[in-house]
N, CA and C atoms of all chains as a GROMACS GRO file, in nm:
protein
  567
    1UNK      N    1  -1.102  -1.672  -2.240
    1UNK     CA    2  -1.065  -1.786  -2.157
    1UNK      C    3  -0.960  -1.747  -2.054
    2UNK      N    4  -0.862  -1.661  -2.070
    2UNK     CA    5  -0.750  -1.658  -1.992
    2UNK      C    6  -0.807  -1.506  -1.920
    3UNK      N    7  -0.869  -1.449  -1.979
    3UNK     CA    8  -0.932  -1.300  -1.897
    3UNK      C    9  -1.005  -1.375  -1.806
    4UNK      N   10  -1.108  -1.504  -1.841
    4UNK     CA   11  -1.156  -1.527  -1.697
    4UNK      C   12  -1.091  -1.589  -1.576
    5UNK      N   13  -0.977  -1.651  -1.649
    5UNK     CA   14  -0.888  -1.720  -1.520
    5UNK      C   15  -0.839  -1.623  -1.485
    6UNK      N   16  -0.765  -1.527  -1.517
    6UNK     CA   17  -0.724  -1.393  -1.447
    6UNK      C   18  -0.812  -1.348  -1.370
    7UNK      N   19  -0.993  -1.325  -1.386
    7UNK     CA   20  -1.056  -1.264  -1.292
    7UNK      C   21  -1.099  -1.340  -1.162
    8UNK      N   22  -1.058  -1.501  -1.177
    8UNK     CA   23  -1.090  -1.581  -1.125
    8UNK      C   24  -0.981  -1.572  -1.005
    9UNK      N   25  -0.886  -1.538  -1.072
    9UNK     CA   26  -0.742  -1.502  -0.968
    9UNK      C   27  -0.782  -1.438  -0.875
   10UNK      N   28  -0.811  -1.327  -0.960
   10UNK     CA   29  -0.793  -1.137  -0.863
   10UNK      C   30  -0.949  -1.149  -0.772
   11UNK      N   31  -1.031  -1.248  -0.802
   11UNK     CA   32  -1.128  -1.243  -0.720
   11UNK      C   33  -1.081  -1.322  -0.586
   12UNK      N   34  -1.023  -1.468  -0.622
   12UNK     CA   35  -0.956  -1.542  -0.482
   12UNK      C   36  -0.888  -1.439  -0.403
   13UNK      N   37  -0.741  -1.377  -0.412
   13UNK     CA   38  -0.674  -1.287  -0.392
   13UNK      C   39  -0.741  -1.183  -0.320
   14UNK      N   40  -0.863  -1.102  -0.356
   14UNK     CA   41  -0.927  -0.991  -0.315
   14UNK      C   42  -0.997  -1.078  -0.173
   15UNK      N   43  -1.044  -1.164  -0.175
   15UNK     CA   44  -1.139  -1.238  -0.031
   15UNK      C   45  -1.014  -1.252   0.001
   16UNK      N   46  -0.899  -1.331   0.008
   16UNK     CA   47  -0.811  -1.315   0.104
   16UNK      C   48  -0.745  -1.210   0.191
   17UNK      N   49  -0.743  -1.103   0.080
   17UNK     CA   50  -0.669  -0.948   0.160
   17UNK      C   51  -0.802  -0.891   0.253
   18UNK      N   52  -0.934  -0.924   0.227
   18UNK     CA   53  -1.047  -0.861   0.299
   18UNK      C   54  -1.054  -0.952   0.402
   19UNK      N   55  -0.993  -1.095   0.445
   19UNK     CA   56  -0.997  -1.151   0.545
   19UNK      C   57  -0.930  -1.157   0.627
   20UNK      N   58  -0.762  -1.123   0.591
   20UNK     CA   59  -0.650  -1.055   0.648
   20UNK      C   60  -0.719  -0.942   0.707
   21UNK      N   61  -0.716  -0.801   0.662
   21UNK     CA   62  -0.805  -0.699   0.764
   21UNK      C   63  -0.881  -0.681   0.855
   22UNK      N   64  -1.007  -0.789   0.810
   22UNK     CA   65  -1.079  -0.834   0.932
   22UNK      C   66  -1.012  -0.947   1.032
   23UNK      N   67  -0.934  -0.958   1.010
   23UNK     CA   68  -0.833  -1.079   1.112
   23UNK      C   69  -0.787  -0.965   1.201
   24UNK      N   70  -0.698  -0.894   1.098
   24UNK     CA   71  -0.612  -0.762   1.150
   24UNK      C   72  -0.682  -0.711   1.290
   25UNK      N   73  -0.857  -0.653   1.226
   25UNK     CA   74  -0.921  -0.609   1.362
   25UNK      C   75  -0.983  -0.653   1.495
   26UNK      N   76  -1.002  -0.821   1.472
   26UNK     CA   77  -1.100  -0.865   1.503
   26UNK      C   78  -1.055  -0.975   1.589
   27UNK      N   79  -0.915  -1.002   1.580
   27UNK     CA   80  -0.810  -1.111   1.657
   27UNK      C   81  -0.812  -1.063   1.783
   28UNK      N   82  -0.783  -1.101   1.924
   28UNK     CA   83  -0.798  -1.050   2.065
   28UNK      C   84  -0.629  -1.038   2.124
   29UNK      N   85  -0.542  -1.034   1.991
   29UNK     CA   86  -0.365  -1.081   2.073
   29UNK      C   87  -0.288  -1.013   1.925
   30UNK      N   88  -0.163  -0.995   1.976
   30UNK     CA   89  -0.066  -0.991   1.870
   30UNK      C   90  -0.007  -1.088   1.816
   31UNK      N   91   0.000  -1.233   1.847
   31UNK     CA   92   0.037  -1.266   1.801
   31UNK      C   93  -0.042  -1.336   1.710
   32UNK      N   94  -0.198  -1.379   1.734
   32UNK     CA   95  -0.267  -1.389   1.601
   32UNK      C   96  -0.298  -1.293   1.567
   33UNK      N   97  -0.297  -1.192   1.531
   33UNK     CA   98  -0.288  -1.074   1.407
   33UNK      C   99  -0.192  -1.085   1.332
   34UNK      N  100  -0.083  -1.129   1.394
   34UNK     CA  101   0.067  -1.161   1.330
   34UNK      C  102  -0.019  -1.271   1.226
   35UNK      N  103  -0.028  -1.355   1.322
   35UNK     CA  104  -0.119  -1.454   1.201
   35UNK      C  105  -0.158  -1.466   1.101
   36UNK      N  106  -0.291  -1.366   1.134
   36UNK     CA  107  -0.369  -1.333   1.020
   36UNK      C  108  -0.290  -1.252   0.881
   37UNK      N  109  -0.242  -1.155   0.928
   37UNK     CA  110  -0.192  -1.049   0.858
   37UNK      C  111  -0.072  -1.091   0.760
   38UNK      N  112   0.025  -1.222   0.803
   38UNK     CA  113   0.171  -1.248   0.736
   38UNK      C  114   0.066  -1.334   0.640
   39UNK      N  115  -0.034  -1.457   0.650
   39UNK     CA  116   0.000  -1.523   0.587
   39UNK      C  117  -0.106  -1.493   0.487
   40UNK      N  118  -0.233  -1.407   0.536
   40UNK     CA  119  -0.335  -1.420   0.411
   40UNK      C  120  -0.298  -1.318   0.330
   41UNK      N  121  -0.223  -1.184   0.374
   41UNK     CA  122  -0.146  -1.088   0.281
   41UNK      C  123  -0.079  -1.154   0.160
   42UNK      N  124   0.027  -1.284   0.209
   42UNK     CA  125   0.102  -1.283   0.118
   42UNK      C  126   0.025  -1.406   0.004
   43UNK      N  127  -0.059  -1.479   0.055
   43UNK     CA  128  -0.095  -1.545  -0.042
   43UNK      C  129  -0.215  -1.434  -0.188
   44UNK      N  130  -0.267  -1.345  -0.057
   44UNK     CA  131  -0.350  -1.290  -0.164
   44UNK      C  132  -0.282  -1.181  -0.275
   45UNK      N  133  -0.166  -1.129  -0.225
   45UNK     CA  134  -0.044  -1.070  -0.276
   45UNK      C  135  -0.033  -1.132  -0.430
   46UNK      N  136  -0.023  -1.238  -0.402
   46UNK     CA  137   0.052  -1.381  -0.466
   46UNK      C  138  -0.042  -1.389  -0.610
   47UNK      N  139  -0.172  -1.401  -0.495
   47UNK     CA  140  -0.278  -1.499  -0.638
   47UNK      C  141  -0.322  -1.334  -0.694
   48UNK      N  142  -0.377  -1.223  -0.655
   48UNK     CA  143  -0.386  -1.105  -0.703
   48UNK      C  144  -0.283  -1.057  -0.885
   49UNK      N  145  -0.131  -1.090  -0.863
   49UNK     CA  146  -0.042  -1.061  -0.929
   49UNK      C  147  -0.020  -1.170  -1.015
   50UNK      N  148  -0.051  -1.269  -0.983
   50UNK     CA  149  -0.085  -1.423  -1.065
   50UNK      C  150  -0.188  -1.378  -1.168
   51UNK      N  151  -0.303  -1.330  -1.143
   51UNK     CA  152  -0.410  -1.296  -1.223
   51UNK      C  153  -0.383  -1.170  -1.330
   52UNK      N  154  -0.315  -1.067  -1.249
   52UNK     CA  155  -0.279  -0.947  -1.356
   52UNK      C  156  -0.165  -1.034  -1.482
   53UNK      N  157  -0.057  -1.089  -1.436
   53UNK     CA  158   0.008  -1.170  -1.544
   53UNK      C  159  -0.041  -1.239  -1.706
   54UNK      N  160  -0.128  -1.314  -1.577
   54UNK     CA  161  -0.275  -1.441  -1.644
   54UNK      C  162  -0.360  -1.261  -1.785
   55UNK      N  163  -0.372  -1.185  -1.702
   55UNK     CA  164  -0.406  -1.085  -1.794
   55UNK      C  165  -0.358  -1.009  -1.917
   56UNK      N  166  -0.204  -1.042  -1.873
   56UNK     CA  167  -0.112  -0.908  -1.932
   56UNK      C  168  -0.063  -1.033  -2.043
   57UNK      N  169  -0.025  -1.202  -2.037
   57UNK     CA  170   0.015  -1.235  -2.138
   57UNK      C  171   0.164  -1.218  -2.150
   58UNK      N  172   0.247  -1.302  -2.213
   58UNK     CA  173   0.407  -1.219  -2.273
   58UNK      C  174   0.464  -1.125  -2.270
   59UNK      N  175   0.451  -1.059  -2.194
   59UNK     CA  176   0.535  -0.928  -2.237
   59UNK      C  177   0.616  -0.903  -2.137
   60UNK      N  178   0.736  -0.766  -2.133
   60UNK     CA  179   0.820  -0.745  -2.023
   60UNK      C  180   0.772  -0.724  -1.866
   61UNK      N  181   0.637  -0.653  -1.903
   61UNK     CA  182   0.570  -0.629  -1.765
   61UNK      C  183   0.509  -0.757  -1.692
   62UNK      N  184   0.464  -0.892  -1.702
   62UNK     CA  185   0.486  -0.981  -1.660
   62UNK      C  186   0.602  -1.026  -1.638
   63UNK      N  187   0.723  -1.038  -1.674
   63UNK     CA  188   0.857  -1.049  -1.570
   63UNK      C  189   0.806  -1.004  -1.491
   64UNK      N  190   0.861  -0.844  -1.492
   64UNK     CA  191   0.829  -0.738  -1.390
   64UNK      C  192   0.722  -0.839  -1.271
   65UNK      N  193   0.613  -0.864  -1.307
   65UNK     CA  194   0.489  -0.857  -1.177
   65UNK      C  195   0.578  -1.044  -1.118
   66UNK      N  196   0.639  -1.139  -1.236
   66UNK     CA  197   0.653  -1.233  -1.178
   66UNK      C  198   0.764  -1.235  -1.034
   67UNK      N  199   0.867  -1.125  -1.114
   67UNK     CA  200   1.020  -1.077  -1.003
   67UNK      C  201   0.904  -1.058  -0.878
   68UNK      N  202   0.844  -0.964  -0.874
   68UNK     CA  203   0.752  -0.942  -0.775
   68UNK      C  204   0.707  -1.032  -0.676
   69UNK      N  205   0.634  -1.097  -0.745
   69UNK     CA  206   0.607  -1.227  -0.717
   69UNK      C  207   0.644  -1.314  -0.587
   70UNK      N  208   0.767  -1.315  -0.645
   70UNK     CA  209   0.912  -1.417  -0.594
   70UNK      C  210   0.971  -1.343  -0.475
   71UNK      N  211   0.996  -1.213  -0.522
   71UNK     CA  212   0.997  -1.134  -0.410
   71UNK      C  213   0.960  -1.115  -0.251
   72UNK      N  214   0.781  -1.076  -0.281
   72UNK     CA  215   0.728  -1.117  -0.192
   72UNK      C  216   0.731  -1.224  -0.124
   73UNK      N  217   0.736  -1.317  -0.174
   73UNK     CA  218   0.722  -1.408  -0.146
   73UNK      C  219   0.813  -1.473  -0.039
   74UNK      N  220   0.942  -1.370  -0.060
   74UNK     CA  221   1.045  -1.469   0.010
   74UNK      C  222   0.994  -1.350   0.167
   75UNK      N  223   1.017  -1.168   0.105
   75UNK     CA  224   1.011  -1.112   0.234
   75UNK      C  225   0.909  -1.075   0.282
   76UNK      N  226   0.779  -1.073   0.261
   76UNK     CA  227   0.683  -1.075   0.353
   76UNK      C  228   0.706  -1.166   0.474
   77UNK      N  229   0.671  -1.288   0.465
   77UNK     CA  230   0.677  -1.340   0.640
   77UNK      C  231   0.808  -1.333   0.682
   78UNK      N  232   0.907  -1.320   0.614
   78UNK     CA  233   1.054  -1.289   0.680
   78UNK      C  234   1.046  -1.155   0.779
   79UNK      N  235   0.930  -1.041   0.739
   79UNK     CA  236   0.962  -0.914   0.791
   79UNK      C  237   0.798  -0.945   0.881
   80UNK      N  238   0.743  -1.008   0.899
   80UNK     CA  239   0.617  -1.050   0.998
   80UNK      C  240   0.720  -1.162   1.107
   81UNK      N  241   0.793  -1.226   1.063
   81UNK     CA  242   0.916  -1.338   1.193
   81UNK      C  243   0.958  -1.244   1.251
   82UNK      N  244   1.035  -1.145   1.185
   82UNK     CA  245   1.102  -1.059   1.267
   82UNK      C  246   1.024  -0.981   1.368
   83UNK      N  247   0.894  -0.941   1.319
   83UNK     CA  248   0.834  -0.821   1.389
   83UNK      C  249   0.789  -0.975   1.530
   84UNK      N  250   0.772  -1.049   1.506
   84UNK     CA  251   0.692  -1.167   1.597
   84UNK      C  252   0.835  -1.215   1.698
   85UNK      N  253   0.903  -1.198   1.645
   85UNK     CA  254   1.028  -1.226   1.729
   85UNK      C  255   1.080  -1.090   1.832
   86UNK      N  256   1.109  -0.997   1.778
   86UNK     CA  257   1.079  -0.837   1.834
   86UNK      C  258   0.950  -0.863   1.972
   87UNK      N  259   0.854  -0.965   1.947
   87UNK     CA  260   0.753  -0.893   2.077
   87UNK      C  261   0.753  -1.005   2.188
   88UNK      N  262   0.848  -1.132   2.106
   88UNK     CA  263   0.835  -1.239   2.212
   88UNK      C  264   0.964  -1.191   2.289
   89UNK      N  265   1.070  -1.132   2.212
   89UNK     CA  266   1.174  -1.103   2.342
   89UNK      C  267   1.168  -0.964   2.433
   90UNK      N  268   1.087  -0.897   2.382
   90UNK     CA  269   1.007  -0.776   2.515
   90UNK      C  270   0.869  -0.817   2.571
   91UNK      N  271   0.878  -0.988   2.616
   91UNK     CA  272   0.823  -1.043   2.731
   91UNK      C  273   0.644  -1.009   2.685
   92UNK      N  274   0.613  -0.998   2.578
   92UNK     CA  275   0.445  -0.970   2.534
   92UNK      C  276   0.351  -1.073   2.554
   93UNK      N  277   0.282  -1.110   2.645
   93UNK     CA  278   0.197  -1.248   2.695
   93UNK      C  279   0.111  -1.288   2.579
   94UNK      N  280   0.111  -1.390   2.555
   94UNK     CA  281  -0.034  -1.437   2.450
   94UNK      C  282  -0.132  -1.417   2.563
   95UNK      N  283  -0.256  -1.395   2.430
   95UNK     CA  284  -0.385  -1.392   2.514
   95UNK      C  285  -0.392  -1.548   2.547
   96UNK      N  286  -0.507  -1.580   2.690
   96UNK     CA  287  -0.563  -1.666   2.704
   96UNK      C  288  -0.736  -1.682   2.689
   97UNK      N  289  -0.770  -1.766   2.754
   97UNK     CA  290  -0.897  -1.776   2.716
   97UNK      C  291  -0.956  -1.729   2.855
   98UNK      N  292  -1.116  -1.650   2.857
   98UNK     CA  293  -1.122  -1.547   2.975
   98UNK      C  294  -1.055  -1.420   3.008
   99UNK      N  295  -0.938  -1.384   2.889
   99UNK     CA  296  -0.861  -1.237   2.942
   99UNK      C  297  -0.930  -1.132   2.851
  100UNK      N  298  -0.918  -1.037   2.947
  100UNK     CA  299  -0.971  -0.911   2.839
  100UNK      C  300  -0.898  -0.902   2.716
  101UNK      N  301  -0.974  -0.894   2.610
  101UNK     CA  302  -0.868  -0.860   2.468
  101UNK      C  303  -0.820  -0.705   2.443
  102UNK      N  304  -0.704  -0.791   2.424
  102UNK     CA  305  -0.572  -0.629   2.409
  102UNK      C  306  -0.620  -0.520   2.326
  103UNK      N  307  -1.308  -0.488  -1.870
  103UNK     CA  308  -1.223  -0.554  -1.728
  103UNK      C  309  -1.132  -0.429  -1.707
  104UNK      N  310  -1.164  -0.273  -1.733
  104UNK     CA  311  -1.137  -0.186  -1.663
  104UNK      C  312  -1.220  -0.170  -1.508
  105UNK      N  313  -1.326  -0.182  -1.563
  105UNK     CA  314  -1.438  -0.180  -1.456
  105UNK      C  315  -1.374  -0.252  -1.343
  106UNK      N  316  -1.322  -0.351  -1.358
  106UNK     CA  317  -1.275  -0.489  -1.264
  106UNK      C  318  -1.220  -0.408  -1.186
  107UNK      N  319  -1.090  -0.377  -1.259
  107UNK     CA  320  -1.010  -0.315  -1.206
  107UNK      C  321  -1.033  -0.184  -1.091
  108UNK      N  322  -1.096  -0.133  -1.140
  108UNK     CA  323  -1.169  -0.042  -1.085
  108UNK      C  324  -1.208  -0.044  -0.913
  109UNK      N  325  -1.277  -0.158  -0.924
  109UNK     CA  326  -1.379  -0.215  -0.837
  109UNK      C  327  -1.283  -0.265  -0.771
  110UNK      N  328  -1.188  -0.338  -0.765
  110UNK     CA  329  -1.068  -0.378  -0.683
  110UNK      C  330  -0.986  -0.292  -0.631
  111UNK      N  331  -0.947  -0.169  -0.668
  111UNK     CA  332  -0.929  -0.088  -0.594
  111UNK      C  333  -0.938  -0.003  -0.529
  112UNK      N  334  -1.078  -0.012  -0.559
  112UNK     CA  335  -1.163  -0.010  -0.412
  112UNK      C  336  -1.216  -0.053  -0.292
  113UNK      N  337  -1.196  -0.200  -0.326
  113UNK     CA  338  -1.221  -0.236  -0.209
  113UNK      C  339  -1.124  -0.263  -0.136
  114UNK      N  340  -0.964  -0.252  -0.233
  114UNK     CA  341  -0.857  -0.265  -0.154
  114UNK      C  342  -0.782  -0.141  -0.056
  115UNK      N  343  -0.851  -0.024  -0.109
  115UNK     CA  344  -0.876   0.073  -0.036
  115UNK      C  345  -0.990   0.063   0.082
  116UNK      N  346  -1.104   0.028   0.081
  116UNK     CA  347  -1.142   0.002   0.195
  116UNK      C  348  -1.065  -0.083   0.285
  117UNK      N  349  -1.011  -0.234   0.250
  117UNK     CA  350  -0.944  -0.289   0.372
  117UNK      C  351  -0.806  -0.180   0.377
  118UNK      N  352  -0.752  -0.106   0.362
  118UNK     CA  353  -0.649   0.014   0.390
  118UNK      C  354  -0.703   0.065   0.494
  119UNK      N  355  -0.833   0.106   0.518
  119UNK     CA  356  -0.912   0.184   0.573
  119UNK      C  357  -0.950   0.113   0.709
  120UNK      N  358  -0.962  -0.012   0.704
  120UNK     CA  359  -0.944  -0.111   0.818
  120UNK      C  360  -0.873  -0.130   0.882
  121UNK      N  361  -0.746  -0.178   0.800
  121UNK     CA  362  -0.640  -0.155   0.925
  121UNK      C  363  -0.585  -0.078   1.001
  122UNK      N  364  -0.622   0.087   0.929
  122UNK     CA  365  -0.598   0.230   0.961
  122UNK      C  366  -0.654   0.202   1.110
  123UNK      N  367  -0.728   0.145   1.136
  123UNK     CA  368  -0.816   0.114   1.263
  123UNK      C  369  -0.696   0.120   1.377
  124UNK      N  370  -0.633  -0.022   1.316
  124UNK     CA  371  -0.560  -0.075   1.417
  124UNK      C  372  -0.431  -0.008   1.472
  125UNK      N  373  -0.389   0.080   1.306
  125UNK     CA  374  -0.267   0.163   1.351
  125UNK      C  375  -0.276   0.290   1.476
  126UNK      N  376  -0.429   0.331   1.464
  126UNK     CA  377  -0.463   0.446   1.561
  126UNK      C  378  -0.474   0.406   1.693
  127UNK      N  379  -0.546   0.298   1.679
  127UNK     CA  380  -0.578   0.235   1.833
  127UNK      C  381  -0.471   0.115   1.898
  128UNK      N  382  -0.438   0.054   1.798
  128UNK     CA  383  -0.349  -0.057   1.870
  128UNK      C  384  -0.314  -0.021   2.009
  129UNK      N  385  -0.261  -0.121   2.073
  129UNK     CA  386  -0.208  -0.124   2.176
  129UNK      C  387  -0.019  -0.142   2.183
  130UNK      N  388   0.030  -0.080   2.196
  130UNK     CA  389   0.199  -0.124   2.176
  130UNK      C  390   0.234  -0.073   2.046
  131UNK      N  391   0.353  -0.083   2.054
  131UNK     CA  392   0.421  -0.051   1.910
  131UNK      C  393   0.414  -0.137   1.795
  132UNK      N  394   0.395  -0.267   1.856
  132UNK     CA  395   0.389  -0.392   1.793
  132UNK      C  396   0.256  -0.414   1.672
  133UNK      N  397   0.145  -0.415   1.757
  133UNK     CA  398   0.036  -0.420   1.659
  133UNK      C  399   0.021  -0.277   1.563
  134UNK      N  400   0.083  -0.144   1.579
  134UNK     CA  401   0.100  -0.041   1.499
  134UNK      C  402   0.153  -0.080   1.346
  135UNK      N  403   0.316  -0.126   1.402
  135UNK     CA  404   0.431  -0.197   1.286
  135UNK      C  405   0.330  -0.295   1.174
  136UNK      N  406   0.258  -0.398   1.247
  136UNK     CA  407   0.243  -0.482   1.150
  136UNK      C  408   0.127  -0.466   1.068
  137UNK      N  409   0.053  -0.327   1.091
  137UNK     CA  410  -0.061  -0.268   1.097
  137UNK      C  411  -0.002  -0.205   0.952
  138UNK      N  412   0.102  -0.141   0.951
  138UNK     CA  413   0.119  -0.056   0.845
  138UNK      C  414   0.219  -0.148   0.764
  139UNK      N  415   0.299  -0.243   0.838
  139UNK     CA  416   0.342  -0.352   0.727
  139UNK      C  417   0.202  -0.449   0.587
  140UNK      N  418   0.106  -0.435   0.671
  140UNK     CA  419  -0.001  -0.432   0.575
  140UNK      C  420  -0.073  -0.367   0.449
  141UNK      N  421  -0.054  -0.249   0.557
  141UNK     CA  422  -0.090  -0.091   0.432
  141UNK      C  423   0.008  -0.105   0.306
  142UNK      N  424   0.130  -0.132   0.349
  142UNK     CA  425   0.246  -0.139   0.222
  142UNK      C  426   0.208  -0.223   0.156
  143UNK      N  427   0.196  -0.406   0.198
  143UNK     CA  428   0.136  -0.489   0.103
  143UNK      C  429   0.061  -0.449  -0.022
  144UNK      N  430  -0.115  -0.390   0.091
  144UNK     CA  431  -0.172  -0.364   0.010
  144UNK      C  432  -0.116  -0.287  -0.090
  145UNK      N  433  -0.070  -0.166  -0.103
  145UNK     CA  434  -0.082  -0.041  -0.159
  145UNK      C  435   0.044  -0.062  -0.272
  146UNK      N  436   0.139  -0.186  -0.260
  146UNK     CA  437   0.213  -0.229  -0.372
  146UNK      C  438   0.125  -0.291  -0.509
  147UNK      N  439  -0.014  -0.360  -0.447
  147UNK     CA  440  -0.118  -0.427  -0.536
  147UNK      C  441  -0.199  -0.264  -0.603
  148UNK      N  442  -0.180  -0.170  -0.507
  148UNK     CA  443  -0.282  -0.075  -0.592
  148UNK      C  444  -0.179   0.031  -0.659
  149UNK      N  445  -0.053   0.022  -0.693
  149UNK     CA  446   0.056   0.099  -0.755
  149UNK      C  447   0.026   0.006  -0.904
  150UNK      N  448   0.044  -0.114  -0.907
  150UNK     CA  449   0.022  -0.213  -0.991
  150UNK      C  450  -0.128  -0.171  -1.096
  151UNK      N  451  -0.234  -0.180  -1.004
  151UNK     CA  452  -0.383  -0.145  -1.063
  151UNK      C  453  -0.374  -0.011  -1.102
  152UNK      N  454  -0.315   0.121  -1.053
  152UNK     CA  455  -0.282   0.225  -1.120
  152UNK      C  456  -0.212   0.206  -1.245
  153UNK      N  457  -0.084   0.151  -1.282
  153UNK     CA  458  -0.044   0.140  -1.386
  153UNK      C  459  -0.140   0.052  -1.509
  154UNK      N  460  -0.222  -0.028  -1.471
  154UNK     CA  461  -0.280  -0.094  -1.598
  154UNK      C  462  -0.398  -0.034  -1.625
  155UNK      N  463  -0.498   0.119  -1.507
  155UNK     CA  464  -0.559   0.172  -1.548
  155UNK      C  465  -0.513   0.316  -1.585
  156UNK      N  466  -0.424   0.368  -1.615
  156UNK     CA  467  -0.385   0.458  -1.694
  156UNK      C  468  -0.283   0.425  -1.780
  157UNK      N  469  -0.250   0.274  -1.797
  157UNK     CA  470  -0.157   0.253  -1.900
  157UNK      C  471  -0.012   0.292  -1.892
  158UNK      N  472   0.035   0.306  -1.804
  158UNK     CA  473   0.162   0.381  -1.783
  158UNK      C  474   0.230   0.200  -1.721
  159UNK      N  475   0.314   0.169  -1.772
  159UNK     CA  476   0.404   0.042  -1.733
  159UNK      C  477   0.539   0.092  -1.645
  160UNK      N  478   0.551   0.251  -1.598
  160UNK     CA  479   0.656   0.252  -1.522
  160UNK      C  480   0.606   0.244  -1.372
  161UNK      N  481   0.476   0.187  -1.391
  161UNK     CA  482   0.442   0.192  -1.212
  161UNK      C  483   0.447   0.062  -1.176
  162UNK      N  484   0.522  -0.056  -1.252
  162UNK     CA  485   0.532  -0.159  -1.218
  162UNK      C  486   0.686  -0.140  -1.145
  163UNK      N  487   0.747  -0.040  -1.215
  163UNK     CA  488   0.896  -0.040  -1.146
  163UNK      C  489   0.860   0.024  -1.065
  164UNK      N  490   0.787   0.110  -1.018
  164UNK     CA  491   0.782   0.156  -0.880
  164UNK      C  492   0.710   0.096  -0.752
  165UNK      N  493   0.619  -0.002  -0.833
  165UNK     CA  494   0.583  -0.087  -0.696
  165UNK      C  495   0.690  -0.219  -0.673
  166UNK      N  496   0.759  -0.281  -0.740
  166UNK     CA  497   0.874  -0.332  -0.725
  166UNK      C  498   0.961  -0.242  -0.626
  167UNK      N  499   1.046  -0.088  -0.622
  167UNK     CA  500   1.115  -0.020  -0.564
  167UNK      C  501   1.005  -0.037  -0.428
  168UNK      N  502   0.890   0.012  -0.407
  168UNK     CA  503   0.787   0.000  -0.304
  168UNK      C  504   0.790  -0.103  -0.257
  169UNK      N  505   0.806  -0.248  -0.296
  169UNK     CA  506   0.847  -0.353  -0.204
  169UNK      C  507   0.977  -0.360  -0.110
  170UNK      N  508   1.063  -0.325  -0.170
  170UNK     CA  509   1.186  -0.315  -0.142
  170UNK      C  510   1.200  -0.241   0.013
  171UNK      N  511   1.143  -0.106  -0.057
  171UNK     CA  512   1.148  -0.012   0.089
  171UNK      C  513   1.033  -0.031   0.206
  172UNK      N  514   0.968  -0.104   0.153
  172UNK     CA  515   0.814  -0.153   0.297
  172UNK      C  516   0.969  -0.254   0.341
  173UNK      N  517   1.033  -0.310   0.306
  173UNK     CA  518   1.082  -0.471   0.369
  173UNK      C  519   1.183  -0.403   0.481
  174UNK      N  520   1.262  -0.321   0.380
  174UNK     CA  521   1.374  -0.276   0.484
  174UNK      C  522   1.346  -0.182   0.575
  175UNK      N  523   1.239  -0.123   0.548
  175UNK     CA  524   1.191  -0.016   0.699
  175UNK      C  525   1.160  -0.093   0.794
  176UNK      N  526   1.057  -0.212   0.750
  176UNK     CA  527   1.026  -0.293   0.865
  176UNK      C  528   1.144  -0.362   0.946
  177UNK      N  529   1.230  -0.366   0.864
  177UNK     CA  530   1.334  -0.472   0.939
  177UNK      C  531   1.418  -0.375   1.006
  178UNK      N  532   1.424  -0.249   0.972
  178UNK     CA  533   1.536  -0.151   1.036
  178UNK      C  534   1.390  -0.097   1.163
  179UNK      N  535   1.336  -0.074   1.202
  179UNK     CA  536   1.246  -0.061   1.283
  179UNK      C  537   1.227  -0.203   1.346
  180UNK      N  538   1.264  -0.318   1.338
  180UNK     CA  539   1.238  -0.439   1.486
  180UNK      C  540   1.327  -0.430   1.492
  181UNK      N  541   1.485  -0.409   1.432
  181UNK     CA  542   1.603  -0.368   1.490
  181UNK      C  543   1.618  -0.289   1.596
  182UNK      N  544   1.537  -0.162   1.568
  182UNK     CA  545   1.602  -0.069   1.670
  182UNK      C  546   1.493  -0.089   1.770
  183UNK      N  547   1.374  -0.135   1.759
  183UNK     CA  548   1.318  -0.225   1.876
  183UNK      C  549   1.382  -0.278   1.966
  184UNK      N  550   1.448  -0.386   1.901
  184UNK     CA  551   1.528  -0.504   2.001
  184UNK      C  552   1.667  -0.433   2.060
  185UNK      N  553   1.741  -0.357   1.993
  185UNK     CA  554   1.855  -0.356   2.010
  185UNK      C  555   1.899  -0.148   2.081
  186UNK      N  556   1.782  -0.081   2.096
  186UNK     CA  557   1.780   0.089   2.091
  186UNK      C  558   1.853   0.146   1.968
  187UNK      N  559   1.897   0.068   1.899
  187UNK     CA  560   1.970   0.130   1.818
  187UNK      C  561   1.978   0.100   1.670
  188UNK      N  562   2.031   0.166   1.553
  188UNK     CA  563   2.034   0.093   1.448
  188UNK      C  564   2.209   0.098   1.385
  189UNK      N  565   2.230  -0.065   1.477
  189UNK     CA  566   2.391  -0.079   1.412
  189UNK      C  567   2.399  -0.276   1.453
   0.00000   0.00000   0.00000
């Protein structure tokens, strides 16, 4: 019962990080790649390590993956703001609609 | 549910392999950074799947230390972006 909610996890988690990537390549601007990349990383981050837990049960190494967890959680898009803030103050245009993609 | 495991890190190695795309070709420094701020993501999830397929529980402390150092490189690199410098 709890091995399948765990695989049920790591399967959500896995389509999210494979949709992040293809965002990654497939976006026409930096700042939706920024997009793609901060927010489906960290959720699939999230539910991925949710599921190994859901797997592992009680023990010290669940702390471990939960600290993680929490972790991420706070600095992933903290260190995707920064990098997004970094390109709006060296003047980087959003795409529009009709421009060649970057 | 070794197998699982298995199979997930592989395909989390293929999207590695994707964004590798973007780090070669991007345009700017910008889409490079967040290109490999990705690779780290990922590759903290496959430090994790290494430790529960060889059983070794000290690779949970090292993808923990591996978060740590993806966060602060990134942030000491849009520093010296914005500012030429790191102070």
């Amino acid at each position: 019962m709890l091995n399948t909610l765990a695989l049920i996890f790591i399967a959500i988690g896995l389509f999210f990080m494979v949709v992040g990537a293809v965002g990654l390549i497939r976006l026409p601007d930096f700042y939706t790649r920024a997009h793609a990349s901060g927010k489906c990383d960290t959720l699939g981050e999230g539910m991925m390590l949710v599921g190994f837990i859901l797997f592992e049960g009680m023990t010290l190494i669940a702390v471990k993956l939960l600290l993680l967890v929490i972790f991420i959680f706070i600095t992933s898009p903290t260190a995707v703001h920064s990098l997004v803030n970094v390109a709006h103050s060296r003047n980087i245009a959003p795409w529009k609609k009709g421009e060649e993609r970057q | 549910m070794n197998d699982i495991f298995l199979a997930s890190a592989i395909i989390l190695i293929l999207t590695i392999f994707l964004c590798l795309y973007r780090v070669l070709y991007g345009p700017g420094v910008e889409n490079r950074l967040i290109a490999v701020n990705t690779v780290g993501t990922k590759t903290i999830i496959l430090l994790v799947i290494i430790g529960f397929l060889y059983e070794r529980p000290i690779f949970m402390d090292i993808s923990i230390v591996y978060a740590m150092i993806n966060f602060i490189a990134t942030l000491a690199i849009a520093k010296y972006l914005r500012r030429g410098c790191i102070c």
